[in-house]
C-alpha positions as CSV (number, residue, x, y, z in Angstrom):
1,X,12.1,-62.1,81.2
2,X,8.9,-59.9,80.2
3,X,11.3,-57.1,78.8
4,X,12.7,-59.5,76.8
5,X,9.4,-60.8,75.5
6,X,8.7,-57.4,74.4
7,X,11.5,-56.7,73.1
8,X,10.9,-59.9,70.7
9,X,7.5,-58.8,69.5
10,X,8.5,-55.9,68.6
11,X,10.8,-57.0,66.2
12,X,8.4,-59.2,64.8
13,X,6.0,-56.6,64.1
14,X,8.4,-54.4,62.4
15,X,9.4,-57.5,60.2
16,X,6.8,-57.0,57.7
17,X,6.7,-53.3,57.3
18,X,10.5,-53.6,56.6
19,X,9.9,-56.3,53.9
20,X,7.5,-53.7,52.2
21,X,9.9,-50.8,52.6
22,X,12.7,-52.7,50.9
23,X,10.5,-54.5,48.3
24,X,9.1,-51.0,47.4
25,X,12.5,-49.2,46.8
26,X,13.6,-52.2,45.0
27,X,10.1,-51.9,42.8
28,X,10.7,-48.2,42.3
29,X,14.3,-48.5,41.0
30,X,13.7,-50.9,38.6
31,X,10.6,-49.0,37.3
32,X,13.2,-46.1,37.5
33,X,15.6,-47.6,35.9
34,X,13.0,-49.1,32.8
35,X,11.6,-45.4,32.5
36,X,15.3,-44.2,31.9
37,X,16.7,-47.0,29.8
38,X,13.4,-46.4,27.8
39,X,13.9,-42.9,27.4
40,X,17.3,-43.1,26.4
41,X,16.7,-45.4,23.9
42,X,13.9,-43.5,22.5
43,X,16.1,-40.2,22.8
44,X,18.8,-42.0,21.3
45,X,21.1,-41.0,24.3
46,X,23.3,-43.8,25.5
47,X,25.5,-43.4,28.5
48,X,23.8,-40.2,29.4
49,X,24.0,-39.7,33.1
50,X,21.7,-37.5,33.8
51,X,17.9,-38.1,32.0
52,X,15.7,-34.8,31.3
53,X,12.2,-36.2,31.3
54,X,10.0,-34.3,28.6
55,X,7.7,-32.0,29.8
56,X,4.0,-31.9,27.9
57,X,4.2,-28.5,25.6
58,X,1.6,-26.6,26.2
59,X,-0.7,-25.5,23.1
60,X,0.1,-22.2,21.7
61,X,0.3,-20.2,18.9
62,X,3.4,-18.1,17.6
63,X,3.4,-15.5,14.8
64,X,5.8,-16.3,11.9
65,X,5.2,-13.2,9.6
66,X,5.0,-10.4,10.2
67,X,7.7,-10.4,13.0
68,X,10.2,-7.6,12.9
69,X,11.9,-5.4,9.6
70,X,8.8,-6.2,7.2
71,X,7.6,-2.8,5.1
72,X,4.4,-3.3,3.2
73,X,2.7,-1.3,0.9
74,X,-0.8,0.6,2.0
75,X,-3.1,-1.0,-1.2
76,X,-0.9,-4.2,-0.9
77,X,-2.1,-7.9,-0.3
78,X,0.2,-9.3,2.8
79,X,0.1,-12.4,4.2
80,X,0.0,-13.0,7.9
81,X,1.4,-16.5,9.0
82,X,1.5,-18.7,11.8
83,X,2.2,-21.5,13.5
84,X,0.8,-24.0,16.4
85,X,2.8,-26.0,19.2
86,X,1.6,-28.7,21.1
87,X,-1.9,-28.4,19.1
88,X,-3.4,-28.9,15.4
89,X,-5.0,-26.2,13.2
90,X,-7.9,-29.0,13.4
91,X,-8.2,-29.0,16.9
92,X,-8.4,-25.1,17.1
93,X,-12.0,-23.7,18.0
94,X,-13.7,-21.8,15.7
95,X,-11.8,-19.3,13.9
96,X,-8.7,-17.0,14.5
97,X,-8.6,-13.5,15.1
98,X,-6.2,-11.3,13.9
99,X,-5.3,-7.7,15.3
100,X,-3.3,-4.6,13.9
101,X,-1.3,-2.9,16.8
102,X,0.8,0.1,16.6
103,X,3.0,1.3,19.4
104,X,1.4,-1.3,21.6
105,X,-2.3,-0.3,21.3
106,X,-4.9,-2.1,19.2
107,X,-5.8,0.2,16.1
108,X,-8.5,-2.6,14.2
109,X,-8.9,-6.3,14.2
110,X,-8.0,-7.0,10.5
111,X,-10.3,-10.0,10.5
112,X,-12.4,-12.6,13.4
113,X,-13.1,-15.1,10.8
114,X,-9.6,-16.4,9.7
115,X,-9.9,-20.3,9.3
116,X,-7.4,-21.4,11.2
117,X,-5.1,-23.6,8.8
118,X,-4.0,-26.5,8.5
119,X,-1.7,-29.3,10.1
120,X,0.5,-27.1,12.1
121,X,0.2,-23.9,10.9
122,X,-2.7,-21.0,9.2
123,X,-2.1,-17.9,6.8
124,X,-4.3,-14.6,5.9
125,X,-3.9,-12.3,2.8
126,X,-4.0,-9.1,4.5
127,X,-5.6,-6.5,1.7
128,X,-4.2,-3.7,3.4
129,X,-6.7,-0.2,3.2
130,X,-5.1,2.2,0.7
131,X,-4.5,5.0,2.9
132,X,-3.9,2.9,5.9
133,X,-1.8,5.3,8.5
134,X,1.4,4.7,7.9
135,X,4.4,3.8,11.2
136,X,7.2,1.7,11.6
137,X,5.6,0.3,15.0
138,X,2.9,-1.7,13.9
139,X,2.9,-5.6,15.2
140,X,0.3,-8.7,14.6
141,X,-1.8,-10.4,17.2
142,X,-3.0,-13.4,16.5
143,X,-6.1,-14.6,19.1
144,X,-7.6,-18.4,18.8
145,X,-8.9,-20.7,21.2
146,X,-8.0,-24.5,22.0
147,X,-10.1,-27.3,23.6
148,X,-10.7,-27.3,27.2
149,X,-10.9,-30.7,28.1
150,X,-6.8,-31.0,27.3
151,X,-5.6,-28.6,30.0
152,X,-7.6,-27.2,32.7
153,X,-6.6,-23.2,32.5
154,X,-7.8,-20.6,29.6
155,X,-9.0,-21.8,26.5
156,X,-7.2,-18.7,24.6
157,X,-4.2,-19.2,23.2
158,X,-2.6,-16.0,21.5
159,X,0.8,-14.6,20.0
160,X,2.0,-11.2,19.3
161,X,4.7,-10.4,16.9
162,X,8.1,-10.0,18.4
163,X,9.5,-6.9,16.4
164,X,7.7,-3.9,15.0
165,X,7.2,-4.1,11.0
166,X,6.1,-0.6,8.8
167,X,3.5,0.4,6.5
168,X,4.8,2.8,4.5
169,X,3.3,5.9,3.9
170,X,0.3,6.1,1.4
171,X,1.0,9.8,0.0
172,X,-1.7,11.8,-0.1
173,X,-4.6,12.3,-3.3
174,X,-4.9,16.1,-4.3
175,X,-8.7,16.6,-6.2
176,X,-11.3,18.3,-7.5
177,X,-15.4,17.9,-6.2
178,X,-18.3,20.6,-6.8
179,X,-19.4,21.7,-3.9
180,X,-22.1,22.5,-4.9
181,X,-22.0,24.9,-8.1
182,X,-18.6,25.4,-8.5
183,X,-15.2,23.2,-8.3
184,X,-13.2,23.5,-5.0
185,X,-9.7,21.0,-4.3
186,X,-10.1,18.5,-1.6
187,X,-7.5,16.4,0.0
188,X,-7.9,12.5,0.8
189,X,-5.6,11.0,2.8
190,X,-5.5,8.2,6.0
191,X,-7.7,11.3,7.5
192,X,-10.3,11.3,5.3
193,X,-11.3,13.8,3.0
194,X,-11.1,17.7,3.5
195,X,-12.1,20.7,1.6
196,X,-9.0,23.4,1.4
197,X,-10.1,26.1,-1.5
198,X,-14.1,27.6,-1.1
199,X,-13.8,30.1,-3.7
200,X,-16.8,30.8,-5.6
201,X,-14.9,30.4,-9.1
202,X,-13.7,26.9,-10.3
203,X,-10.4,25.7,-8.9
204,X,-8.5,22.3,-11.5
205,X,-6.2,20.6,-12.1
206,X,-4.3,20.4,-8.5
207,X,-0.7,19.6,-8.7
208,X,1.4,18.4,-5.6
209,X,5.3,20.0,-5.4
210,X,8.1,17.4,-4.9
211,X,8.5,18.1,-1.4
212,X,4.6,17.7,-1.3
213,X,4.7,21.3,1.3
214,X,2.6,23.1,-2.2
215,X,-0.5,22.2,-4.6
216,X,-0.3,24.1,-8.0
217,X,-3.6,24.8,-9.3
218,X,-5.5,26.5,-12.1
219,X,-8.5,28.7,-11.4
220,X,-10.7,31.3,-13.0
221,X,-11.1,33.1,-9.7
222,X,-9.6,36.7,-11.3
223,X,-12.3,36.2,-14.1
224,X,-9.2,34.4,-16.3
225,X,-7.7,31.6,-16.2
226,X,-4.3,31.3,-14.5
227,X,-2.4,29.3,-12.6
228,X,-1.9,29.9,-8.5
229,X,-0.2,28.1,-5.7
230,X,-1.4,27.4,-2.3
231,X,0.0,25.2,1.3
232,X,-1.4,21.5,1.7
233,X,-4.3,23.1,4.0
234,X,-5.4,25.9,1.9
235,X,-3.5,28.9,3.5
236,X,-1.0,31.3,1.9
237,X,-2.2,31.1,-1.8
238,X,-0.8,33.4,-4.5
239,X,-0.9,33.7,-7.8
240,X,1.7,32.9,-10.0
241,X,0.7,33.9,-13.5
242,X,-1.3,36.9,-14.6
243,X,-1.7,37.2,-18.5
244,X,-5.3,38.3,-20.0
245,X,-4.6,34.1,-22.2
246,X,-4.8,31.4,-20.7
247,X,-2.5,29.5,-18.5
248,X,-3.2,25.9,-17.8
249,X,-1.8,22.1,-16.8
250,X,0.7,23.1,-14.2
251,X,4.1,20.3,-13.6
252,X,6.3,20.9,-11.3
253,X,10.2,19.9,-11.8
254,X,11.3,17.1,-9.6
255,X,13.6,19.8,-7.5
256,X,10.7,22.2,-6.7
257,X,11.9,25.7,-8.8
258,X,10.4,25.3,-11.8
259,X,6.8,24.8,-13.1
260,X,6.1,23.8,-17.2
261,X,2.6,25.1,-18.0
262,X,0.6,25.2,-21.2
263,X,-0.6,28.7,-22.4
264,X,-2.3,30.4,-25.4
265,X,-0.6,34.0,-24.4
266,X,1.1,33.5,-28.2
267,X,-2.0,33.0,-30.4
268,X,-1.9,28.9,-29.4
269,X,-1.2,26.4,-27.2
270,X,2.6,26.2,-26.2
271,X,4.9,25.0,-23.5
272,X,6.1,27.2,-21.4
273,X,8.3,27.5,-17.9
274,X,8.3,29.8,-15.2
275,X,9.8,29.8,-11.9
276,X,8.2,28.4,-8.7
277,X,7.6,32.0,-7.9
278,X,6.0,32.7,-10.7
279,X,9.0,34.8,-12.1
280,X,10.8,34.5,-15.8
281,X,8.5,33.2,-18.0
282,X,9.6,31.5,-21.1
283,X,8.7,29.3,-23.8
284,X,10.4,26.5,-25.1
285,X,7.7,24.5,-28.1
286,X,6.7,26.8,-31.1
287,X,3.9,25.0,-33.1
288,X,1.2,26.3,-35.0
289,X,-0.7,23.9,-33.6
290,X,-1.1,22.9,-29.9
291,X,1.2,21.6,-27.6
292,X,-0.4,20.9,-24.1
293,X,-0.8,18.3,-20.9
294,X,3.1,18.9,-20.1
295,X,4.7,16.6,-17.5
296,X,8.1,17.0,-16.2
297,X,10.5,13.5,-15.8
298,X,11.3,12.5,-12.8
299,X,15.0,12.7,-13.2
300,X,14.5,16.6,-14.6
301,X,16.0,16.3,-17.9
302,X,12.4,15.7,-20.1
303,X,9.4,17.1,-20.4
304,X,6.5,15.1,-21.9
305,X,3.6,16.6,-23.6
306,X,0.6,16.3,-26.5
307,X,0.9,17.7,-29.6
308,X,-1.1,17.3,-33.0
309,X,1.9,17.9,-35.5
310,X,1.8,14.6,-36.9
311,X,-1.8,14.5,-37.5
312,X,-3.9,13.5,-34.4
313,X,-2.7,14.1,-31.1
314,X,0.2,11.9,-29.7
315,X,2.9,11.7,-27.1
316,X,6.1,13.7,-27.3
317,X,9.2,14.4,-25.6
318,X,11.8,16.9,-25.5
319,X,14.7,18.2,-23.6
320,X,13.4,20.6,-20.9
321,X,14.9,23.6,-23.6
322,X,12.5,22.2,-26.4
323,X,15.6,20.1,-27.9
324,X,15.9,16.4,-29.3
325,X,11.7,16.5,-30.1
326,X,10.5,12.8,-29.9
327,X,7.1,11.0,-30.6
328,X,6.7,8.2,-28.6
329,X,2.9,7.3,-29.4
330,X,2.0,6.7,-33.0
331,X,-2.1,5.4,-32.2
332,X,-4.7,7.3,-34.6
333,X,-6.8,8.6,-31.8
334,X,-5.5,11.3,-29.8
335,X,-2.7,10.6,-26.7
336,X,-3.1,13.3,-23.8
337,X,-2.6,13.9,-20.0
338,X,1.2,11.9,-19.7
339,X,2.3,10.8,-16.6
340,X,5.5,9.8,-16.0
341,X,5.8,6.5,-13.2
342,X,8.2,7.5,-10.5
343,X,10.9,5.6,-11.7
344,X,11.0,7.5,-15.0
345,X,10.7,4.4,-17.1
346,X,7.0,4.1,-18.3
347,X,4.1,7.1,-19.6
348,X,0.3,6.7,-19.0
349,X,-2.0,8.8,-21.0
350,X,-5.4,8.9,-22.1
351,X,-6.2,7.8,-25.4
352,X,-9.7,9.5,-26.7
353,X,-11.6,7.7,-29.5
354,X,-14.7,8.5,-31.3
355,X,-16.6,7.2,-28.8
356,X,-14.8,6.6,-25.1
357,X,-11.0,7.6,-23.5
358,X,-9.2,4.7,-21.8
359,X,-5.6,4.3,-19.7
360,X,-2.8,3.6,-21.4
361,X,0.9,3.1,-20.6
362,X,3.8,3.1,-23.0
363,X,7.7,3.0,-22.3
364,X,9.8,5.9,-22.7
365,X,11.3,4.7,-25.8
366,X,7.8,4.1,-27.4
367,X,7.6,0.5,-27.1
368,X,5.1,-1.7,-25.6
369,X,1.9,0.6,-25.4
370,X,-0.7,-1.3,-23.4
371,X,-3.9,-0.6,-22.8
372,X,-5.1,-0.4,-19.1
373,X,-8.7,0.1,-18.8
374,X,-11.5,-0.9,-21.0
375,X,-14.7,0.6,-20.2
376,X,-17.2,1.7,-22.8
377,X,-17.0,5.1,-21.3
378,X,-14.6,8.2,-19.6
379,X,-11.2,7.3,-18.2
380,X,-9.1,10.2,-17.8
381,X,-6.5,12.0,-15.9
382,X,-4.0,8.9,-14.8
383,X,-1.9,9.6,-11.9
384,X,1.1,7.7,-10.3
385,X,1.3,6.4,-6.8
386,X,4.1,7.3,-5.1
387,X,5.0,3.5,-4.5
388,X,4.5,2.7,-7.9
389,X,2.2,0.8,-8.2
390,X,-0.7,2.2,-8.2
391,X,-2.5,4.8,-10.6
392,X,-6.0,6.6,-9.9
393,X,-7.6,8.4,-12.4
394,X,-11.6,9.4,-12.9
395,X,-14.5,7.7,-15.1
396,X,-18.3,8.4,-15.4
397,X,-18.7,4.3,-15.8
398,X,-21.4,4.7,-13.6
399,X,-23.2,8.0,-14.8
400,X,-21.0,10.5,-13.0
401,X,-16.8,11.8,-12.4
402,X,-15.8,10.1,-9.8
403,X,-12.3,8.3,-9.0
404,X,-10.8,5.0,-9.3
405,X,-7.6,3.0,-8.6
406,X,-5.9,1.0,-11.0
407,X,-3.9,-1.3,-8.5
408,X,-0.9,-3.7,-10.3
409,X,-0.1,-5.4,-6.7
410,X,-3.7,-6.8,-7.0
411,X,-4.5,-6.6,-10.7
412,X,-7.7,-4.9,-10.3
413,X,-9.4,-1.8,-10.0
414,X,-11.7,-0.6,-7.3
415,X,-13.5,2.9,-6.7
416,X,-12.3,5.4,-4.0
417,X,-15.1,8.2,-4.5
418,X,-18.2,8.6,-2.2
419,X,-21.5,6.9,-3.9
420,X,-23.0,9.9,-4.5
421,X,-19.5,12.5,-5.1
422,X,-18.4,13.9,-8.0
423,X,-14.6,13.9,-8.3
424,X,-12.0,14.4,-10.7
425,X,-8.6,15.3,-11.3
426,X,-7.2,13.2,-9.3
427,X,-3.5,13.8,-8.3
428,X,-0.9,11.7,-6.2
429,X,2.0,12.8,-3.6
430,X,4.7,12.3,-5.9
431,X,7.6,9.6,-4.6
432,X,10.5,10.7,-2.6
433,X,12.4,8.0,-4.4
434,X,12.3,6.1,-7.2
435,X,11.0,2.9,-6.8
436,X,10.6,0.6,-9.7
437,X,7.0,-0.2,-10.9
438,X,6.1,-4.2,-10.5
439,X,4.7,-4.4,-14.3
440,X,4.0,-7.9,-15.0
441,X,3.5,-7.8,-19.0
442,X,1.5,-9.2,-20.4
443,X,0.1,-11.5,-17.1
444,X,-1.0,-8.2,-15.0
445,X,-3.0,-6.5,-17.9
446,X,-5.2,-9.8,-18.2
447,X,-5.8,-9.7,-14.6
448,X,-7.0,-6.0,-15.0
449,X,-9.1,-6.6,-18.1
């Protein structure tokens, strides 16, 4: 009888922790089941079996562009995107940082004071250096921070760019600085700049071959002037012409094995052409007058040069054996130094007034000359960049030689020189291909005014 009592209290004891059990599992599914009809209907998912709960994203940052095939232009303006998950430009911390890899390792940060965007996403124009090294493995890190109240781990949030973009390569910028009583050629690339000729005569008007392994050059270094090759560093130098006249304004042809050169050898200035060994010298203007400055066409099958047989000096050209003579300038001040733009399409000269030289640029077929600088003073000696789209040149705008950039990517023009240097002559690298010039008529020459 007392087992049986037992028994019975025991029972009764366990009747209100089964209640519980029972009412709890019964509260749990139909919370369960209101969390899932809920989500279904919000996810639009009827009939779904099987509910995936969403999970909280946590706030990041991804890199949009650059991120994989990208080639940019050293001198360019980019601009670096990206966007935020999970988070708002608003809420971000202070600003963003932005890093240049290449092959994995940090090279520079680009900028710490990005501002971090807007809504869900932030951009940076990138004003990449002009001789920037150039690489097909360069990526983007982008570094901000979030609040730390939200989640209790690192407040840095950061992205790196999935595949590797390029910078093309900037060429190199062949000139001429005294140093300190005569003029020696210097070389300023992504490595800075470097003396490679330290003869006590004056070295000018440096000259790059096609394949950019050989710098022509002029010099009076055997008491005349003539005109002498040399390697990229200075080494194995010869000279090419040896006449008691003088030979000057060496252009290569686009193929390496020929030079055109101006010389006085016949009384006046003519145009002449030699081999790239200095061998066979012949000339193919006869003028009484001068004919100088000349530059060889890209595609080999012109020559461009300056002559004063209509009056004043303008801009000619001719078949590379003096034929089919053509004047494709027409201003009444005189039209020197021609450079031909890598894709063979446009000429810049100097025009020299009375009283200043500027830039200029004209089309092969004489139309559309624009002017490209404006100072009150010296701009000479344009140049081409081998992209393009760029040319430097020299100006004493500011009391001495020294060079410049004229950039049409940014519509502007900036100085490259040391404060205190003296430099002229500049010459670019010239392009391995042709690439088209981005000439924006008549919107890019306002920007550069």
């Amino acid at each position: 009888m007392k087992k049986r009592k037992v028994i019975l209290s025991s029972i009764i004891m366990l009747i209100p922790c089964l209640t519980i059990f029972f009412l709890g599992n019964r509260v749990n599914l139909i919370a369960q089941f209101s969390l899932e009809t809920h989500f279904k209907n919000e996810l639009n998912m009827p009939g779904q079996q099987e509910l995936k709960l969403r999970k909280p994203v946590v706030p990041s940052v991804v890199v949009v562009s650059p991120n994989g095939g990208e080639k940019w232009n050293p001198g360019s303006t980019q601009t670096i995107q990206w966007r935020y998950l999970g988070i708002s430009a608003s809420e971000i911390l202070g600003n963003v940082t932005i890093e240049l890899l290449k092959g994995g390792r940090l090279v520079t940060s680009i900028t710490s004071e990005a501002s971090p965007g807007t809504g869900d996403s932030g951009s940076y124009n990138w004003e990449i250096p002009l001789f920037q090294a150039f690489g097909n493995d360069y990526q983007i890190r982008i570094v901000t921070a979030r609040p730390y109240s939200d989640y209790p781990w690192s407040l840095e949030i950061t992205d790196l760019s999935n595949g590797n973009f390029t910078i093309n390569h900037p060429g190199k910028i062949a000139f001429v600085s005294p140093s300190p009583y005569h003029g020696d050629i210097f070389i300023l690339d992504e490595a800075g700049r470097r003396r490679i000729t330290t003869h006590p005569a004056d070295d000018s008007s440096p000259v790059w071959s096609p394949n950019w392994k050989k710098i022509a050059f002029c010099s009076y270094r055997d008491n005349n002037m003539d005109i002498y090759v040399m390697a990229p560093d200075g080494s194995d130098e010869r000279r090419l012409t040896n006449h008691p006249a003088e030979d000057r304004e060496p252009s290569w042809s686009p193929d390496g094995r020929m030079i055109a050169f101006s010389s006085n050898r016949d009384g006046n200035y003519e145009i002449y052409i030699m081999n790239s060994d200095g061998s066979d010298h012949w000339r193919i203007t006869n003028y009484p007058g001068p004919d100088k400055y000349p530059a060889w066409s890209p595609k080999g099958d012109k020559i461009a040069f300056s002559s004063n047989r209509d009056g004043n000096c303008d801009i000619y050209l001719m078949n590379i054996d003096g034929t089919d003579l053509r004047r494709i300038t027409t201003s009444s001040e005189d039209d020197i130094e021609p450079a031909w733009s890598p894709d063979g399409t446009m000429i810049a000269f100097t025009l020299v007034s009375s009283f200043n030289s500027n830039i200029y640029m004209v089309q092969v077929d004489g139309a559309r000359m624009t002017q490209l600088t404006y100072y009150p003073t010296r701009d000479r000696h344009p140049s081409w960049s081998n992209d393009g789209n760029k040319i430097v040149f020299y100006s004493n705008r500011f009391g001495r030689d020294q060079l410049y950039v004229l950039n049409f990517e940014r519509g502007s023009t900036s100085i490259i020189s040391e404060e205190s240097a003296v430099e002229f002559d500049g010459s670019w690298t010239p392009s391995p291909q042709l690439i088209k010039p981005r000439l924006l008529f008549p919107e890019i020459i306002k920007k550069i005014r």
